[in-house]
C-alpha positions in Angstrom: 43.6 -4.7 17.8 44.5 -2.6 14.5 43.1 1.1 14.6 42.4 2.2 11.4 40.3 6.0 11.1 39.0 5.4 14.2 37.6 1.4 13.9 38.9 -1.2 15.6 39.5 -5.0 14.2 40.6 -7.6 15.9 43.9 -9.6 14.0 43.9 -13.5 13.9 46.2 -15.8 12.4 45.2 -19.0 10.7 47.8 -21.3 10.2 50.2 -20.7 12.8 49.8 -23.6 14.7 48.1 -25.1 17.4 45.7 -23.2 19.6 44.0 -24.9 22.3 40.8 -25.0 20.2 42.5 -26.9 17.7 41.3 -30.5 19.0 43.4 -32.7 17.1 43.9 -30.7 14.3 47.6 -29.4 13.7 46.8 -25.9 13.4 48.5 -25.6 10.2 47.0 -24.5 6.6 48.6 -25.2 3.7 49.7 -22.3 0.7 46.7 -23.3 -2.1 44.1 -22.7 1.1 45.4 -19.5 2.2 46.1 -17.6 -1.3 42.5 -18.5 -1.5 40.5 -17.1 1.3 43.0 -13.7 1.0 41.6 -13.5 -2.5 38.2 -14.3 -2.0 37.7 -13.1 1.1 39.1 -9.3 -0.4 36.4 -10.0 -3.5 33.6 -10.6 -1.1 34.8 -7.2 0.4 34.8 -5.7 -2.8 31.0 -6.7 -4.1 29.5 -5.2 -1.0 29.7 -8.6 1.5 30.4 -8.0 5.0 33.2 -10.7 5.2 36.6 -11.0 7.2 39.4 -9.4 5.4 42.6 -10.7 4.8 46.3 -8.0 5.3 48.9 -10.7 4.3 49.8 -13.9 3.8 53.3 -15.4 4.6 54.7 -18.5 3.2 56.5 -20.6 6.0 59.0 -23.3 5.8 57.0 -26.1 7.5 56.0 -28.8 5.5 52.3 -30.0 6.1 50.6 -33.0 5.3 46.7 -33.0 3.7 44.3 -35.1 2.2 43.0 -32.4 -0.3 40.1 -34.5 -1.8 39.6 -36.9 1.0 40.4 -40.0 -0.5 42.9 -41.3 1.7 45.8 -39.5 -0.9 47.7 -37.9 1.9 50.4 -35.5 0.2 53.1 -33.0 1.8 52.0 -29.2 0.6 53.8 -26.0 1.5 52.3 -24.1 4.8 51.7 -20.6 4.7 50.1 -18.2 7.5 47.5 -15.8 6.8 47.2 -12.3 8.6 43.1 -12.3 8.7 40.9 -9.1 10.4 37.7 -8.7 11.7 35.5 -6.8 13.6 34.7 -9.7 15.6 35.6 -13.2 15.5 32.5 -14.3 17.9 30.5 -17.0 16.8 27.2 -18.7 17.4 29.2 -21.5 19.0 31.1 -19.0 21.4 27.5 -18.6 23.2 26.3 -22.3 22.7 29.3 -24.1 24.3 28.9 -21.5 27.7 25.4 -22.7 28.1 26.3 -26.2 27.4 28.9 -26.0 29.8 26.4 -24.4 32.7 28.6 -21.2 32.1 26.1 -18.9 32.7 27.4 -16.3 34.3 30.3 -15.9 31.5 27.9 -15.7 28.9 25.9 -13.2 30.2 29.5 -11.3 30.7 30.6 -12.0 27.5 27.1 -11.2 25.9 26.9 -7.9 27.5 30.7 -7.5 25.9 29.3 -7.9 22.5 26.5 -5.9 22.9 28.4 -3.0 24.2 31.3 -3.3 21.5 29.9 -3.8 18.3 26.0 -3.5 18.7 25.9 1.0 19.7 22.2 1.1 19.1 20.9 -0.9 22.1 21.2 0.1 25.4 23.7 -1.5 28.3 20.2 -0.8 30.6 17.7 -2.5 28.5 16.2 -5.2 30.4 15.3 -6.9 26.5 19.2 -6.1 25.4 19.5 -9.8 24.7 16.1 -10.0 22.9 17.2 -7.0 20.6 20.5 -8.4 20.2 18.7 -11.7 18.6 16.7 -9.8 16.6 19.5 -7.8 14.8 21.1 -10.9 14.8 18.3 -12.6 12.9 17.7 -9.4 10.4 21.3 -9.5 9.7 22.3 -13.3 8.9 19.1 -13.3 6.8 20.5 -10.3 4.9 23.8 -11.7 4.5 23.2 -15.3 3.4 20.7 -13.7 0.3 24.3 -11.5 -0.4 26.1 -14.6 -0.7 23.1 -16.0 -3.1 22.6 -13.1 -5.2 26.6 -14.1 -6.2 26.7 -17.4 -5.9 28.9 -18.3 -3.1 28.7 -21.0 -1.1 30.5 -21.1 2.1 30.7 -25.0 2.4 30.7 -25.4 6.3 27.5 -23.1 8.1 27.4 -24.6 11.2 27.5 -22.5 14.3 31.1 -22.5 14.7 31.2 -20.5 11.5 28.4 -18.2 11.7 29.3 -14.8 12.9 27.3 -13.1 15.6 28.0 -9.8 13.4 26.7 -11.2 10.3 30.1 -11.6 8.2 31.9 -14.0 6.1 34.2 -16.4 7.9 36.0 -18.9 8.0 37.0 -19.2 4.2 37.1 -23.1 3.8 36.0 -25.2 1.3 33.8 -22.5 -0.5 32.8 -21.8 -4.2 31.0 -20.2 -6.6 28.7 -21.6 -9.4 29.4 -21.1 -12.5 26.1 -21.8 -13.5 23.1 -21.6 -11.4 22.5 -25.2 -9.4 21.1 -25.3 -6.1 22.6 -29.0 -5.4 26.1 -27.4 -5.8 28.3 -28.8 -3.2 32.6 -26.8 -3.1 33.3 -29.4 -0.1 33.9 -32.8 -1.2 33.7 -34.1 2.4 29.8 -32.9 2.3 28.6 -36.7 1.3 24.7 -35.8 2.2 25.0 -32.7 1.0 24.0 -30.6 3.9 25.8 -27.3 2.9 24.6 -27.4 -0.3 24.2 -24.2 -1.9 20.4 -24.6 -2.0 20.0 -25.7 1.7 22.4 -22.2 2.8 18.8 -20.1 3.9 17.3 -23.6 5.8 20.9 -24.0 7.4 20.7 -20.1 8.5 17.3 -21.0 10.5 18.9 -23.8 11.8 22.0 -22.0 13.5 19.8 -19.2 14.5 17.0 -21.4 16.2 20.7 -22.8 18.3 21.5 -19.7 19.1 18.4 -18.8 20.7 18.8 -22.3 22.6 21.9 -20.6 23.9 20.3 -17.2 25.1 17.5 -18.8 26.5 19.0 -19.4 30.3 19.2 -15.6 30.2 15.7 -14.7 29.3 12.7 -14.7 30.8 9.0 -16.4 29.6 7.6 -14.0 28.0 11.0 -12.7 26.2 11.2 -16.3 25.3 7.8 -16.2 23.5 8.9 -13.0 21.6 12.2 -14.2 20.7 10.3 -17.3 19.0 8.5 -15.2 16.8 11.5 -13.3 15.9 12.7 -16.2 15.2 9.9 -17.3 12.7 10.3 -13.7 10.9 13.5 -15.1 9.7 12.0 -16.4 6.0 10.1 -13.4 5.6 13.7 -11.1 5.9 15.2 -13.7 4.0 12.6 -14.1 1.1 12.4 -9.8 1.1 16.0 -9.0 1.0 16.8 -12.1 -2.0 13.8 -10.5 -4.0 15.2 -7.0 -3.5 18.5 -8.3 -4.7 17.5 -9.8 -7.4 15.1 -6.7 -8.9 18.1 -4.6 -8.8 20.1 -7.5 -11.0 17.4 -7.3 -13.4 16.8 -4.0 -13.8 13.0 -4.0 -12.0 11.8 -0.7 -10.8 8.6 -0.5 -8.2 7.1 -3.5 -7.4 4.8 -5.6 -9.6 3.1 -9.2 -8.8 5.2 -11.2 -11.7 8.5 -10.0 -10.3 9.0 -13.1 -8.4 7.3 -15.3 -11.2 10.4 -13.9 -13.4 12.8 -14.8 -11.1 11.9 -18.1 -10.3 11.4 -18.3 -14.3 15.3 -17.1 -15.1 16.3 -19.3 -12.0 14.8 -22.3 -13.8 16.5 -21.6 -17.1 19.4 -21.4 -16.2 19.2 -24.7 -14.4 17.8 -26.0 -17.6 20.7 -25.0 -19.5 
């Protein structure tokens, strides 16, 4: 942990090598990879995007071997080791594989762990703690992925393992921005179908949200169940609100009026166009 005016963040390395959640991977990142999630993930930082941040980078002597555009063009690149922080590095898929595994009791430890650290407003006593932990989870991932739309970033890999349960940017991978608005735009050249595209990032949201109350459902009962499915289906609605608030303020739009959205859509749509 690294105190800094009181806070707390928890330090990871990426790069150093192999961690028992590696898999088969080597554990390794290569220089061109890391130089880009410290910038980006310090520019996210800077335009008001709760995102990972990134305290150094190191270049190391160990030469690592990559595919960079998947084509079976396997070339040795320099490594390097990023310094990364966060408040948290939990993840949707930190709950989903202690449920899959049966884990119960864990994840109810490790929820209550979560809650207590980094969510102060709801009580250790609530008998809904995990319903209202959902819920902010919900608000929050809605309000992030319109952030990352209202500046064109696409993260390239949202599934579970790379959504955070506090809502921020991580994982810096295969990401981009669009130069000019297209929502087909695909940074990952391994997405053949196209999943992560930048126009599926809200559906995608839904997606690892509707997992993630698969995972907290062993831990509730019927009726918080019931009301965690409609919080669930109040995702669009946060989603829709916060990208239309976002996009006023880029234009300039005071109050509300009924052709606000039409003008979106309408400057969306020409700058497909051109």
């Amino acid at each position: 942990y690294f105190c800094r005016h009181g806070e707390r963040w928890e330090l990871q390395l990426k790069g150093s090598g192999k961690t028992p959640y590696s898999r088969n991977g080597d554990g390794r990142a290569v220089l061109r990879s890391s130089v880009r999630e410290f910038l980006c993930s310090e520019a996210m930082h800077y335009l008001g995007i709760p995102t990972s941040r990134a305290a150094s980078l190191v270049v190391s002597d160990d030469d690592v071997w990559r595919d960079q555009f998947y084509n079976g063009n396997i070339k040795k690149e320099r490594g390097a080791i990023v310094l990364r922080l966060a408040k948290s590095w939990f993840r949707i898929g930190s709950l989903e594989i202690l449920t899959h595994s049966g884990e119960l009791d864990l994840l109810r430890r490790l929820l209550d762990f979560i809650i207590q650290e980094h969510f102060p407003s709801i009580a250790m006593n609530d008998s809904n703690r995990y319903l209202e932990f959902f819920s902010t989870v919900v608000s929050e991932t809605a309000n992030l992925v319109a952030l990352w739309m209202s500046v064109g970033f696409a993260h390239g890999v949202c599934n579970t393992d790379n959504f955070s349960l506090l809502s921020i940017t991580i994982d810096y991978g295969p990401f981009g921005f669009m130069d000019s608005y297209d929502p087909n735009f695909v940074p990952n050249t391994s997405d053949d179908e196209r999943r992560y595209k930048i126009g599926n990032q809200a559906s995608v949201g839904l997606f690892n949200l509707s997992k993630l109350l698969q995972a907290l459902k062993p831990l509730l009962d019927p009726r918080q169940k019931q009301l965690a499915s409609q919080i669930l289906e109040g995702y669009g609605e946060h989603y829709y609100s916060r990208f239309t608030e976002l996009f006023k303020t880029k234009l300039g739009l005071l109050g509300e009026n009924e052709n606000d959205n039409f003008l979106i859509a309408f400057l969306l749509k020409v700058s497909l166009l051109c």
